[in-house]
C-alpha positions in Angstrom: 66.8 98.7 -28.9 69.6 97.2 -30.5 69.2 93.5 -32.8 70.7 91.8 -30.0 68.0 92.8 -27.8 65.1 92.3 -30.0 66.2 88.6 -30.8 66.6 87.6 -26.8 62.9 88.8 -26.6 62.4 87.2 -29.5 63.8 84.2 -28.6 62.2 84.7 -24.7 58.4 85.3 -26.1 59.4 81.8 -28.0 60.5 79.8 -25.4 57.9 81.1 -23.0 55.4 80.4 -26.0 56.8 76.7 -26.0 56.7 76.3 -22.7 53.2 77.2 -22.2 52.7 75.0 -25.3 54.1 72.3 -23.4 52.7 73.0 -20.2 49.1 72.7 -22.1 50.6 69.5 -23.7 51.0 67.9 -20.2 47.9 69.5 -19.0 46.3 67.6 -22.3 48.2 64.6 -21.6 47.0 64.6 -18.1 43.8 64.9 -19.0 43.8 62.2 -21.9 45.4 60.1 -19.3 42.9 60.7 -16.7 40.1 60.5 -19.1 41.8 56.9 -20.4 41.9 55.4 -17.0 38.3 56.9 -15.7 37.5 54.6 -18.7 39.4 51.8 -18.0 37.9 51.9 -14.6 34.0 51.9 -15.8 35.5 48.9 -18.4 36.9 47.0 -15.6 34.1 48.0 -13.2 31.4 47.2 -16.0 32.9 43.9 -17.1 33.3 42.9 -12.8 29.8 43.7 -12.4 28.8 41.1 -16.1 31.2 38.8 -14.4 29.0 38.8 -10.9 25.9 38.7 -13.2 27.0 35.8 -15.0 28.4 33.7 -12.2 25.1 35.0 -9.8 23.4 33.4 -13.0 25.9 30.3 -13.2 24.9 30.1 -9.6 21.4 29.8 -9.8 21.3 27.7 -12.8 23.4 25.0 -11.1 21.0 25.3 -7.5 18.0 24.9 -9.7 19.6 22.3 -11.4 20.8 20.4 -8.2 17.1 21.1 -6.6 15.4 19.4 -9.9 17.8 16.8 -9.4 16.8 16.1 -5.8 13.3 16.2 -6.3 13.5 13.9 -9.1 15.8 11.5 -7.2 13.2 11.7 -4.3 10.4 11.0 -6.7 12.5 7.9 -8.5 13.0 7.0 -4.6 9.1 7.6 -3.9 8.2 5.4 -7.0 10.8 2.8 -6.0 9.1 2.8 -2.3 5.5 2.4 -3.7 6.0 -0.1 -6.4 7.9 -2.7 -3.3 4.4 -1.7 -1.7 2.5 -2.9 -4.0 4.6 -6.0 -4.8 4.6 -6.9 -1.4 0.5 -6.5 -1.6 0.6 -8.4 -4.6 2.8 -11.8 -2.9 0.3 -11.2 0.1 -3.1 -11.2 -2.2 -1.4 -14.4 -4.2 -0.3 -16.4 -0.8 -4.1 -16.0 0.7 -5.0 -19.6 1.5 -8.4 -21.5 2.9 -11.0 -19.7 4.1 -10.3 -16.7 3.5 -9.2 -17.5 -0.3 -12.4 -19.0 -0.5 -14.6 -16.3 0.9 -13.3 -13.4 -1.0 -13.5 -15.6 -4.3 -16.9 -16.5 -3.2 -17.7 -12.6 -2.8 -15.7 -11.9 -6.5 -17.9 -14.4 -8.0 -21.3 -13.4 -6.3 -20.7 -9.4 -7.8 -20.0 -11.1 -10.9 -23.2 -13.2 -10.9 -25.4 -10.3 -10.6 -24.7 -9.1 -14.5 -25.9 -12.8 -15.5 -29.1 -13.3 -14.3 -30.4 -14.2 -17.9 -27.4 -16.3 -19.0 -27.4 -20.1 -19.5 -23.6 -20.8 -20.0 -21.5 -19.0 -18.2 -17.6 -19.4 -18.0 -15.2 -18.4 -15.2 -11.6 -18.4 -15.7 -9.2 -18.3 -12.8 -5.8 -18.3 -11.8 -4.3 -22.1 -11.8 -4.2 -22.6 -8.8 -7.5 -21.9 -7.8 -8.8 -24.5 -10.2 -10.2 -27.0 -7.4 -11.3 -24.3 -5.4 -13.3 -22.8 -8.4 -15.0 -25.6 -9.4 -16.4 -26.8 -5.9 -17.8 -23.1 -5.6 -19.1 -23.2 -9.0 -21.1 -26.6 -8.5 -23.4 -24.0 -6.6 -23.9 -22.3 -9.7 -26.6 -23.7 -12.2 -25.2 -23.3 -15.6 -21.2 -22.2 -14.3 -18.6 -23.9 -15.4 -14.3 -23.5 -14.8 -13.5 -22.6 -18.2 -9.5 -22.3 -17.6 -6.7 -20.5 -16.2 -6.1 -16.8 -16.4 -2.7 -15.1 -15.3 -3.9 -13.4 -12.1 -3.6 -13.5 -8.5 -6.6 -14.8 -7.8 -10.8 -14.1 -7.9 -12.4 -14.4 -11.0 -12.8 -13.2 -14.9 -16.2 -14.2 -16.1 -18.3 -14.3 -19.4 -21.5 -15.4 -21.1 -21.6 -17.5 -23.8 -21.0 -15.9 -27.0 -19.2 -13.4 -24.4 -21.7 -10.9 -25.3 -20.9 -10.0 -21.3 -17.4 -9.9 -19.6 -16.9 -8.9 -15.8 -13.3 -8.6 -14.4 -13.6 -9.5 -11.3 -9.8 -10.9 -10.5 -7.9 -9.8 -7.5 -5.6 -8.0 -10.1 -8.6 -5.7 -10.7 -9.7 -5.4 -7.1 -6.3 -4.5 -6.4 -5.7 -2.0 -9.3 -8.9 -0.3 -8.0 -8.3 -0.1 -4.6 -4.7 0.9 -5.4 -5.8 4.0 -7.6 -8.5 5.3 -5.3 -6.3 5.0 -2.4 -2.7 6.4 -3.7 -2.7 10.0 -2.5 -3.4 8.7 1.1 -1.1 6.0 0.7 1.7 8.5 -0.5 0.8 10.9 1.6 1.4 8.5 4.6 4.0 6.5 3.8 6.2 9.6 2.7 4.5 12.3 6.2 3.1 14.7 3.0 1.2 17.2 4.4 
């Protein structure tokens, strides 16, 4: 085998050597490549699935939000509805006139006369308007005097001298009773709660 030969094999052993080197250099690449974007891929897929998360999250947060919102608007609403309720019991309770002023304080004042059996001097304070209708009722009482005005809608706060007793018995308190027992119901109907 002459020089000539043994260098072309040589040389033919290299370049098949380098291109199997090369061909396992693509192969890498390929590989690397693949592997890079199968990773890109479970990034990207990962970081779109924390993205849903966060805006399913976003999502709820605001809806709950919006819901407390709406109750509490439907509360303030509820409130709003109850206290012109009462107001408008309160300008009705205040505008009774006559009779029927006069027999409901008459009733007011009789309750209250049953926790003074024993007292001598006993004072009644009503609201101002109610002065002259107090103290023709309390010329029935031995003992009863109108002792001044009270800021109420009507009925009667009374006390025994020394004011060792006190009975509230004003409209106002009636009223606040009534109201209290009665709310639920009240709610209930004015606003169809079942």
């Amino acid at each position: 085998m002459s020089l000539d030969t043994v260098a072309e094999d040589i040389r033919e052993e290299a370049r098949a050597r380098a291109e199997e080197i090369r061909e396992d250099g693509e192969e890498r690449a390929d590989e690397i490549v693949a592997e890079a974007e199968a990773e890109a891929e479970r990034v990207r897929e990962e970081r779109e699935a924390a993205v849903e998360r966060q805006i399913d999250q976003e999502r709820e947060q605001a809806l709950s939000s919006a819901k407390l919102e709406a109750k509490q608007e439907r509360l303030e609403a509820r409130r709003d509805a109850l206290e012109t309720v009462r107001a408008e019991v309160e300008a009705a309770i205040a505008d009774l006139e006559g009779e029927r002023r006069e027999e409901l304080t008459r009733l007011l004042l009789d309750q209250a006369a049953e926790e003074f059996d024993d007292a001598e001097t006993v004072s009644v304070y009503g609201r101002a308007g109610d002065e002259e209708l107090l103290t023709d009722v309390l010329s029935e009482y031995e003992g009863w005097s109108y002792a001044g005005s009270r800021d109420c809608l009507g009925g009667v706060f009374v006390e025994s001298e020394g004011s060792r007793v006190r009975v509230n018995n004003t409209f106002d308190s009636v009223l606040e009773d009534v109201w209290e027992d009665n709310l639920k119901e009240l709610s209930d109907r004015l606003f169809d709660d079942e």
